[in-house]
LUMLUMKOL-579185 format. One record per residue (C-alpha): residue in one letter; z, x, y; chain. Coordinates in steps of 0.1 Angstrom, whole numbers. Layout:
<atoms>
<atom><type>a</type><up>Z</up><east>X</east><north>Y</north><mol>A</mol></atom>
...
</atoms>
This chain:
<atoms>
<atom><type>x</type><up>-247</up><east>-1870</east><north>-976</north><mol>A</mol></atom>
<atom><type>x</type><up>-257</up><east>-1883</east><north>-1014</north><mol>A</mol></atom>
<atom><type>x</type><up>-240</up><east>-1911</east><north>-1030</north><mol>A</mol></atom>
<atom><type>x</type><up>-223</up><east>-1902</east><north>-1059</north><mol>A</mol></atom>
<atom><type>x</type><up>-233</up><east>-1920</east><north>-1089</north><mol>A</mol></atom>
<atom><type>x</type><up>-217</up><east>-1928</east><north>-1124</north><mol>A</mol></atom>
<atom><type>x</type><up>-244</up><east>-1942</east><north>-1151</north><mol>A</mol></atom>
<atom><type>x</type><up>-226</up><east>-1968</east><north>-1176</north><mol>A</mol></atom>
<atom><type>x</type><up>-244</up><east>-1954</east><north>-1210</north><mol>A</mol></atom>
<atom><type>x</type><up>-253</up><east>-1929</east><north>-1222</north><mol>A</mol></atom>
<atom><type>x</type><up>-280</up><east>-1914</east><north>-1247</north><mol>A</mol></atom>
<atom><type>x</type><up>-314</up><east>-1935</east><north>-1245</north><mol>A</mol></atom>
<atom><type>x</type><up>-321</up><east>-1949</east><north>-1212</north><mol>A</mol></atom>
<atom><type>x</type><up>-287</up><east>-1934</east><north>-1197</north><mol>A</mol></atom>
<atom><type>x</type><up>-301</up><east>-1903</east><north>-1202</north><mol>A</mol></atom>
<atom><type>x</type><up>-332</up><east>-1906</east><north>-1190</north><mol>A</mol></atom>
<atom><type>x</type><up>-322</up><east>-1927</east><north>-1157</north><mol>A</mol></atom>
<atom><type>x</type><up>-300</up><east>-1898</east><north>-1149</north><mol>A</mol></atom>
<atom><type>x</type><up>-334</up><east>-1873</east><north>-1157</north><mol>A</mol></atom>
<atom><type>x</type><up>-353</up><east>-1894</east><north>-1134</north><mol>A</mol></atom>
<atom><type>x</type><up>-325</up><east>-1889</east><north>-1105</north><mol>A</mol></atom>
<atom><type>x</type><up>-318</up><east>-1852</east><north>-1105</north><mol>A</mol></atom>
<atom><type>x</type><up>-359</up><east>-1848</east><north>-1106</north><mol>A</mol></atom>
<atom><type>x</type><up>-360</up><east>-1871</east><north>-1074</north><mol>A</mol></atom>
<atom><type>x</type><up>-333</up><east>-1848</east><north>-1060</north><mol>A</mol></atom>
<atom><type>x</type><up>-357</up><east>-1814</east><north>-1068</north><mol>A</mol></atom>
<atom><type>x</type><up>-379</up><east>-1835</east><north>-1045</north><mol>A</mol></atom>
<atom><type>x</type><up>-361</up><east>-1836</east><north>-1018</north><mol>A</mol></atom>
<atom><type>x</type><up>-345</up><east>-1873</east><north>-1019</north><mol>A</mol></atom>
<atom><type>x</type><up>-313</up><east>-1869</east><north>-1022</north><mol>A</mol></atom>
<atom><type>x</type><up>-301</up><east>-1905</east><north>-1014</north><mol>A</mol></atom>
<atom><type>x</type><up>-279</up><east>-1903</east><north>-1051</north><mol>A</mol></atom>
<atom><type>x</type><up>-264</up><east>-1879</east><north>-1069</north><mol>A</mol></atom>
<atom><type>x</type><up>-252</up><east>-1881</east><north>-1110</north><mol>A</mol></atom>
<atom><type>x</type><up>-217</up><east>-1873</east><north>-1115</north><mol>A</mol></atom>
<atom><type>x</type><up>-215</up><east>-1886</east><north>-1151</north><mol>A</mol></atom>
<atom><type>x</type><up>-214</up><east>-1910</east><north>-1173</north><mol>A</mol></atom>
<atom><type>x</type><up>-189</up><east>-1937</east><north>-1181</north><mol>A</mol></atom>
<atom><type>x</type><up>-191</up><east>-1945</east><north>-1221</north><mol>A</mol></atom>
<atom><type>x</type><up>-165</up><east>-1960</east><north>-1247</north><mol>A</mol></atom>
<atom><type>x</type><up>-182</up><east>-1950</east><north>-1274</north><mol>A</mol></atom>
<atom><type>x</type><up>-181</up><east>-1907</east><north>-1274</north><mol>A</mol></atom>
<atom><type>x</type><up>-153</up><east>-1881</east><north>-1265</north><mol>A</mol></atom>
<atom><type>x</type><up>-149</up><east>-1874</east><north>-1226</north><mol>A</mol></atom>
<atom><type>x</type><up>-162</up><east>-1843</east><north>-1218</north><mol>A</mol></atom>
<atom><type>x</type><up>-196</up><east>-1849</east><north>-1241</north><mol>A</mol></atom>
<atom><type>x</type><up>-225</up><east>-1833</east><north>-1223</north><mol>A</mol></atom>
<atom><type>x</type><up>-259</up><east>-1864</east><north>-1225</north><mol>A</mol></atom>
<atom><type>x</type><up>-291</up><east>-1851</east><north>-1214</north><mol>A</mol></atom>
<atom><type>x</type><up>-270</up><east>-1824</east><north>-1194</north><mol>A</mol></atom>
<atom><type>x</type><up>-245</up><east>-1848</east><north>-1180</north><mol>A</mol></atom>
<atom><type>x</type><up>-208</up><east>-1854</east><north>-1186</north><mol>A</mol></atom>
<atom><type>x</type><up>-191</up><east>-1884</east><north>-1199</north><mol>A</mol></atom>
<atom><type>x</type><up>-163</up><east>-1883</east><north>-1169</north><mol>A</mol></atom>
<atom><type>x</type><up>-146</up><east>-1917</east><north>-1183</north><mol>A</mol></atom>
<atom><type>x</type><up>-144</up><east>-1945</east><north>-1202</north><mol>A</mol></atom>
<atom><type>x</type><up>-158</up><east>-1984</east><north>-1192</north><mol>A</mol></atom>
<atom><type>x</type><up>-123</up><east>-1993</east><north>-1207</north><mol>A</mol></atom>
<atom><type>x</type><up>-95</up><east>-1973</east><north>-1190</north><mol>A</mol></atom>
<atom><type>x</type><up>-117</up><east>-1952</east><north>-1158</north><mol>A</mol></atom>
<atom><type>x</type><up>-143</up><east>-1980</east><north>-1141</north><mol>A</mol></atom>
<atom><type>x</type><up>-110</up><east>-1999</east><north>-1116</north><mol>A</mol></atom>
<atom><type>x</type><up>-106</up><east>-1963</east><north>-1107</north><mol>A</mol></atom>
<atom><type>x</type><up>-142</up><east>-1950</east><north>-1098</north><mol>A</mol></atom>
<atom><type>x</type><up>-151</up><east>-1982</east><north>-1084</north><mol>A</mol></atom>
<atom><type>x</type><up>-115</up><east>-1979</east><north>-1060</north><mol>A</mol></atom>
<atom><type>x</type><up>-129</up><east>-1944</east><north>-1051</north><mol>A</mol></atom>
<atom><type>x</type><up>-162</up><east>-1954</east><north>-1038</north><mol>A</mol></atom>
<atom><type>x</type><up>-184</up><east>-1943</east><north>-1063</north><mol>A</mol></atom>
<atom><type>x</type><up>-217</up><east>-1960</east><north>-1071</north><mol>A</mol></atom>
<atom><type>x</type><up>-229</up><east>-1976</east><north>-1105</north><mol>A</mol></atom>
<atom><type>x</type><up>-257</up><east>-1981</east><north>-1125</north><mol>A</mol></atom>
<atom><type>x</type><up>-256</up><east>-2000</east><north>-1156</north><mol>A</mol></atom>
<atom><type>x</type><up>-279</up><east>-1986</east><north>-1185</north><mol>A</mol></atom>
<atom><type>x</type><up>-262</up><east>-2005</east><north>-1218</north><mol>A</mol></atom>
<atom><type>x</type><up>-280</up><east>-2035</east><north>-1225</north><mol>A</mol></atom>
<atom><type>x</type><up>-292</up><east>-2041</east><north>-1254</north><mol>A</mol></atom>
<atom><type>x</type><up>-321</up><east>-2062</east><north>-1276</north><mol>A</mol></atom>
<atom><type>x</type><up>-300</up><east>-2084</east><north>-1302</north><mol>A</mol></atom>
<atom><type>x</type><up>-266</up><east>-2096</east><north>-1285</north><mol>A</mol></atom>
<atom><type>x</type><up>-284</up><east>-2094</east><north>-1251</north><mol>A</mol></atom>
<atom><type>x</type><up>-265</up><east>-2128</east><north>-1237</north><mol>A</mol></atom>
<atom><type>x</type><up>-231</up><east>-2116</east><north>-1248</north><mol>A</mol></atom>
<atom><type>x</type><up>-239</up><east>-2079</east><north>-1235</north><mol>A</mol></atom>
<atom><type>x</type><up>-248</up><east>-2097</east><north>-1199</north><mol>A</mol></atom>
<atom><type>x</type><up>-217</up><east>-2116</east><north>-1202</north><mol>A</mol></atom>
<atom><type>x</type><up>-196</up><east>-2086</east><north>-1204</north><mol>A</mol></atom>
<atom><type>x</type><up>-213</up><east>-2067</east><north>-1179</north><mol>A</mol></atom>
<atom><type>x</type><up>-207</up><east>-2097</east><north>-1156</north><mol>A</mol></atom>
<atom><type>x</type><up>-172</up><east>-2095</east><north>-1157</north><mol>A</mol></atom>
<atom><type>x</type><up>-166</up><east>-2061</east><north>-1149</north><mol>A</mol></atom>
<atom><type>x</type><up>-152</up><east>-2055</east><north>-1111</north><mol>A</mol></atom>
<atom><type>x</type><up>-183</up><east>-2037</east><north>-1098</north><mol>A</mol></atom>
<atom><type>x</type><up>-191</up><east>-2051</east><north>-1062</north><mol>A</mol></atom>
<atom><type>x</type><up>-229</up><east>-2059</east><north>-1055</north><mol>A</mol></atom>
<atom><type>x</type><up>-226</up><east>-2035</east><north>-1028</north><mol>A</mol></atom>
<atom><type>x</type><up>-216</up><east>-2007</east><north>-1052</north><mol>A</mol></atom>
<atom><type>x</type><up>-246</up><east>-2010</east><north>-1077</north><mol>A</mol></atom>
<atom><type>x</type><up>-270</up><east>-1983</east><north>-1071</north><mol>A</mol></atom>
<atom><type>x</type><up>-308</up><east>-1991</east><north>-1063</north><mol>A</mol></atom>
<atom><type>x</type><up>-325</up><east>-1963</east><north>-1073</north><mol>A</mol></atom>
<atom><type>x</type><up>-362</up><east>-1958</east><north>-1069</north><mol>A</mol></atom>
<atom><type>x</type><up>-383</up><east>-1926</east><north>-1079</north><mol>A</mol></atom>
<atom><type>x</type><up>-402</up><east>-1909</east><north>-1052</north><mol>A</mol></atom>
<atom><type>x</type><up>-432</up><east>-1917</east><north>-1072</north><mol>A</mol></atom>
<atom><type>x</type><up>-433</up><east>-1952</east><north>-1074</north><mol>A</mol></atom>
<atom><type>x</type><up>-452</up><east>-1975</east><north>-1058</north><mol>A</mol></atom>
<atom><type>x</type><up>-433</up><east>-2006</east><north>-1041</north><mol>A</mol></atom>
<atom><type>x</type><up>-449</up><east>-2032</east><north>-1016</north><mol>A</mol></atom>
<atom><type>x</type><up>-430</up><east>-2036</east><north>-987</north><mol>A</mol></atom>
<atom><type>x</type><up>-428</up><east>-2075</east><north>-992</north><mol>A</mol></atom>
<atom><type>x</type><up>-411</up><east>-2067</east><north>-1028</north><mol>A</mol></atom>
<atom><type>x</type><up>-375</up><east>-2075</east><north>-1028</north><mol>A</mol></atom>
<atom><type>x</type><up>-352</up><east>-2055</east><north>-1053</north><mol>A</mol></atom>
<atom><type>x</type><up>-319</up><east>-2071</east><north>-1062</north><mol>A</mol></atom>
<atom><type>x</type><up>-287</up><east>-2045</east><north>-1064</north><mol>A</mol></atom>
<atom><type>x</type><up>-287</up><east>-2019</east><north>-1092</north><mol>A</mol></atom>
<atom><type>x</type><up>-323</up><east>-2020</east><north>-1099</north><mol>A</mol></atom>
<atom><type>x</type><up>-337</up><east>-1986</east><north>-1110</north><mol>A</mol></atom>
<atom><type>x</type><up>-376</up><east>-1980</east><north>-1108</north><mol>A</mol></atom>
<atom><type>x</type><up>-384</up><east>-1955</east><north>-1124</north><mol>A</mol></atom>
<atom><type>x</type><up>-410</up><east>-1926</east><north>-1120</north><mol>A</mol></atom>
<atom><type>x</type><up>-450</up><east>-1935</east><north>-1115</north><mol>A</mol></atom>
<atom><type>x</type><up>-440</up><east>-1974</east><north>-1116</north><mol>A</mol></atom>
<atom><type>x</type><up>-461</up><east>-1997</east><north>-1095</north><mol>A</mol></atom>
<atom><type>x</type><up>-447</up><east>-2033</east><north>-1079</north><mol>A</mol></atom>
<atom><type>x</type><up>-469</up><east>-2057</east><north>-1060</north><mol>A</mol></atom>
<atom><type>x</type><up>-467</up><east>-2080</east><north>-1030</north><mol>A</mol></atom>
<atom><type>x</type><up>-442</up><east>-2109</east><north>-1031</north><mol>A</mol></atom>
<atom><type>x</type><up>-426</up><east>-2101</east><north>-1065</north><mol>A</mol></atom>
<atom><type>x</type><up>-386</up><east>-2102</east><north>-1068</north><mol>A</mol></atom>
<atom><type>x</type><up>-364</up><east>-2085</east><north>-1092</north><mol>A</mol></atom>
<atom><type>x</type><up>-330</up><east>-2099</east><north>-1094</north><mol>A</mol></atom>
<atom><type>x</type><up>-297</up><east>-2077</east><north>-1102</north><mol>A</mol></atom>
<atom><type>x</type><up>-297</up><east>-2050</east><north>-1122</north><mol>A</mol></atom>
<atom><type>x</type><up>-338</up><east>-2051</east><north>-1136</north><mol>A</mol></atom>
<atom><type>x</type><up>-350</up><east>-2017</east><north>-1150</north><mol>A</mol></atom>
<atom><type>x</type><up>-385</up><east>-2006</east><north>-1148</north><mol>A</mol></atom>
<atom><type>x</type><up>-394</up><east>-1976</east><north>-1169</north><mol>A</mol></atom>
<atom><type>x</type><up>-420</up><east>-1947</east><north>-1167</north><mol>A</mol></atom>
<atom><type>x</type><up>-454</up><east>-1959</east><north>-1156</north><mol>A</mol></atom>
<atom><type>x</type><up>-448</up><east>-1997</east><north>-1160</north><mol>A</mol></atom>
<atom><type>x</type><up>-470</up><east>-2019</east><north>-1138</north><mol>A</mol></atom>
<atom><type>x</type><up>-458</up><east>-2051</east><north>-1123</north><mol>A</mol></atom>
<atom><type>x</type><up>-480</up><east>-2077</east><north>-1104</north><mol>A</mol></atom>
<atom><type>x</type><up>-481</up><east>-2100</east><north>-1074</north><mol>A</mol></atom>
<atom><type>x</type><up>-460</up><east>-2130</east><north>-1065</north><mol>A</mol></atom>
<atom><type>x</type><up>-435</up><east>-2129</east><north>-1094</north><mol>A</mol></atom>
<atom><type>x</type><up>-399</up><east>-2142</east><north>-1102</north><mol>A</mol></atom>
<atom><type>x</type><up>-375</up><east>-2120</east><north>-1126</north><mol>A</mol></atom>
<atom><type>x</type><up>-343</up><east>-2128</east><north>-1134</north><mol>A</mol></atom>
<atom><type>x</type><up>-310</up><east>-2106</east><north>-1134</north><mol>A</mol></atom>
<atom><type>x</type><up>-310</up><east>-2071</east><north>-1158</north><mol>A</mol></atom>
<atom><type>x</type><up>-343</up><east>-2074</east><north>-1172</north><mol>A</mol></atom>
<atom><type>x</type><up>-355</up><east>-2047</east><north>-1188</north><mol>A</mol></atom>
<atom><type>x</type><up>-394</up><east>-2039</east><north>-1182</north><mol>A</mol></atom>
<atom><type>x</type><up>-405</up><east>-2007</east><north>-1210</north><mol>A</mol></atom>
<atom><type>x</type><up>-428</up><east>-1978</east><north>-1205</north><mol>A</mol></atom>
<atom><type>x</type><up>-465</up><east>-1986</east><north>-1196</north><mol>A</mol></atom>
<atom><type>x</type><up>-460</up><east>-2026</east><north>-1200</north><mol>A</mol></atom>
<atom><type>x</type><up>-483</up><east>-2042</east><north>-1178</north><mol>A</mol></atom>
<atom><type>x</type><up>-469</up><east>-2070</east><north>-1164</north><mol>A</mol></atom>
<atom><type>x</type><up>-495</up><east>-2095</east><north>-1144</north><mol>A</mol></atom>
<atom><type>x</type><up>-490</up><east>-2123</east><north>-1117</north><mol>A</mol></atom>
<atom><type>x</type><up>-474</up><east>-2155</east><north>-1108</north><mol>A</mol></atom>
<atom><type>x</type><up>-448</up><east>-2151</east><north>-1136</north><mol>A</mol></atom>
<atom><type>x</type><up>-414</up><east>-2170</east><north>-1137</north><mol>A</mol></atom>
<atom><type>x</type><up>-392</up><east>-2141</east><north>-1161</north><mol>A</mol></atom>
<atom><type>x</type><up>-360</up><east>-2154</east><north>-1168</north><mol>A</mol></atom>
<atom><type>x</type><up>-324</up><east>-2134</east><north>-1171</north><mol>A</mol></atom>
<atom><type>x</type><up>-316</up><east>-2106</east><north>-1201</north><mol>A</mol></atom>
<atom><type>x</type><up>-353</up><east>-2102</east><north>-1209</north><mol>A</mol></atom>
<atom><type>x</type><up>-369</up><east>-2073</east><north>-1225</north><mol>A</mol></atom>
<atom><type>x</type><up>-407</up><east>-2063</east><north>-1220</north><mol>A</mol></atom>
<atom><type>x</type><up>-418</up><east>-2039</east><north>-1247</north><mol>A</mol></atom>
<atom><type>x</type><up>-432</up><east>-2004</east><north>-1249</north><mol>A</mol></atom>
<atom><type>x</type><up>-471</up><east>-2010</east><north>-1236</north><mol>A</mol></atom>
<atom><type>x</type><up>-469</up><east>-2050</east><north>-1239</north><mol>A</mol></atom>
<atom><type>x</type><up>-489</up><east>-2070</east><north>-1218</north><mol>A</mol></atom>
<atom><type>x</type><up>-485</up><east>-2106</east><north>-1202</north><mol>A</mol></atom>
<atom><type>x</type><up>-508</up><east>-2124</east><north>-1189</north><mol>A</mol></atom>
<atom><type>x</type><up>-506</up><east>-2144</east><north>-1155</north><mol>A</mol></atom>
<atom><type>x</type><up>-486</up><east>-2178</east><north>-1149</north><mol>A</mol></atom>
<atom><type>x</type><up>-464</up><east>-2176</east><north>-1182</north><mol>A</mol></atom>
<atom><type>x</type><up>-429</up><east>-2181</east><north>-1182</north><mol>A</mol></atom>
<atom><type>x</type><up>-403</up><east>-2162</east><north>-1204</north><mol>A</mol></atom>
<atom><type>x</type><up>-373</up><east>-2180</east><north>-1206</north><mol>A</mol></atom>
<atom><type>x</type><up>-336</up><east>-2165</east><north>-1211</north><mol>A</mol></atom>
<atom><type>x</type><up>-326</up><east>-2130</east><north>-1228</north><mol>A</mol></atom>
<atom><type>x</type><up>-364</up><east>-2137</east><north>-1250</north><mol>A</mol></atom>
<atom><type>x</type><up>-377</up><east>-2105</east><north>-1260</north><mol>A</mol></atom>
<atom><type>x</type><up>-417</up><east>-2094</east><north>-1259</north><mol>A</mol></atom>
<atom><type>x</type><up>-425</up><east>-2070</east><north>-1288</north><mol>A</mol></atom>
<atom><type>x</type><up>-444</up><east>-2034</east><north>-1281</north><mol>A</mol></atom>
<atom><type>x</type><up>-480</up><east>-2036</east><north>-1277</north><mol>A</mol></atom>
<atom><type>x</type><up>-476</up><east>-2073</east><north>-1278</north><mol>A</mol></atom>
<atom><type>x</type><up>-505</up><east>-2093</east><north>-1259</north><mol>A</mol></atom>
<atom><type>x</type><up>-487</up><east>-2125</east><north>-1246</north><mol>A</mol></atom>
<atom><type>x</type><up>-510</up><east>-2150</east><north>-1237</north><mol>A</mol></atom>
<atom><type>x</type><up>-482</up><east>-2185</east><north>-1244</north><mol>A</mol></atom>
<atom><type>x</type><up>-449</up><east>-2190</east><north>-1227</north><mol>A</mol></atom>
<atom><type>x</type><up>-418</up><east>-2176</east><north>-1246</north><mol>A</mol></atom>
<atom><type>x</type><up>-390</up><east>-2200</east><north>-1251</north><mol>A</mol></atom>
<atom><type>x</type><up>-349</up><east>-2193</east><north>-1249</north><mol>A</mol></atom>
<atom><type>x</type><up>-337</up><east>-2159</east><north>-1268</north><mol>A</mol></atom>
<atom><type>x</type><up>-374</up><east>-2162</east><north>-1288</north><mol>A</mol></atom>
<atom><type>x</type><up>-389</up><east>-2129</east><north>-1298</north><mol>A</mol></atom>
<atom><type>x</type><up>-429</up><east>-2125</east><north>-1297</north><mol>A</mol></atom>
<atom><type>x</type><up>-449</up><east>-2097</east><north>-1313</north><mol>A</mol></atom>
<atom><type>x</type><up>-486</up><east>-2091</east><north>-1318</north><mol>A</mol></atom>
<atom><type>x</type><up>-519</up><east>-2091</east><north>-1304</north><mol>A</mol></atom>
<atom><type>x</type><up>-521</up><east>-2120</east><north>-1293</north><mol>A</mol></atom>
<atom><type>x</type><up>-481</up><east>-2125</east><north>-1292</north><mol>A</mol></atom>
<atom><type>x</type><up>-469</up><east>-2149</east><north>-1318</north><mol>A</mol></atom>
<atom><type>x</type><up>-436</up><east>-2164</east><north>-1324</north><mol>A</mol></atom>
<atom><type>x</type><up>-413</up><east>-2138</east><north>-1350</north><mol>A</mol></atom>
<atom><type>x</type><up>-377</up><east>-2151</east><north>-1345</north><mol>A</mol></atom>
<atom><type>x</type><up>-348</up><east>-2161</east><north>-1323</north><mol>A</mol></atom>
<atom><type>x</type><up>-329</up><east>-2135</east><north>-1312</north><mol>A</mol></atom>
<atom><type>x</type><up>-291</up><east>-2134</east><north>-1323</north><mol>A</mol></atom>
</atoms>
């Protein structure tokens, strides 16, 4: 019997994670199911990407989460990312109630260990030995190599290629078709710029851009 799941977001990569579910579902896995999504920021009853908002984060969360639904959580954000985290963290979602969702299409190693409410999402590919803590999103076609550490609700963008022996810290954001190189470390809620080529170690909330990646500002 599918799980049903509640998405807390909405338009952007709410949307799209709730996509990526109901076309694993025409495949035949039908481990989850999308009831909604949870969002204080439009009218209940807005349809997203063909989904309802069923609730609010505010008033309706105690009562899903009391009624056994599942969660995933799709409303980080790039600026504000430490605070956002923050929040998140104190909202009364067990571990065990987090959704791990990964696409039919994907590519995980068996020795990969996903932390609870990951979503990997379609055509992504994980090696050996490479941990993803709690709530890490990997978008569309996003590559991620051997024998790497990332922290809690990163979030990896579409067709970034990240290599090996990496130590990614918590709240990070990889950008759209970015690439790392092997043993660098990224440091807290830092943010790598699309297309960026990172060759140099990213320090606490610092955003990099370019090619090669270069030091643009701290984040707020």
């Amino acid at each position: 019997m599918s799980k049903k799941v509640l998405i807390l977001g909405g338009e952007g990569n709410g949307g799209v994670i709730a996509n990526a579910i109901l076309d694993a579902n025409k495949r035949g896995n039908n481990e989850w199911v999308v009831v909604g999504y949870l969002n204080d920021g439009v009218p209940v009853g807005t349809i997203i990407d063909s989904f309802p908002v069923v609730g609010t984060i505010k008033n309706d969360l105690e009562k899903y989460v009391k009624e056994g639904y599942y969660f995933i959580i799709a409303i980080l954000r790039l600026d504000g990312v430490e605070e956002r985290i923050k929040l998140i963290e104190e909202l009364p979602i067990p571990n065990e109630q987090l959704a791990t969702f990964v696409h039919p299409t994907a590519y995980i190693a068996p020795n990969v260990e996903l932390g609870p409410g990951c979503v990997i999402m379609p055509m992504v590919a994980i090696s050996s030995n490479t941990k993803l803590g709690k709530g890490c999103i990997a978008m569309v076609c996003s590559t991620i190599g051997h024998d790497n550490v990332i922290g809690d609700f990163c979030h990896i963008a579409a067709q970034a290629c990240v290599g090996a022996f990496l130590n990614i810290g918590k709240g990070v954001h990889i950008g759209l078709n970015s690439t790392i190189r092997e043993h660098i470390t990224i440091a807290d809620y830092a943010t790598l710029g699309m297309g960026a080529v990172l060759t140099k170690n990213i320090g606490f909330k610092e955003i990099w851009a370019g090619m090669p990646a270069k030091f643009l500002r701290m984040a707020e």
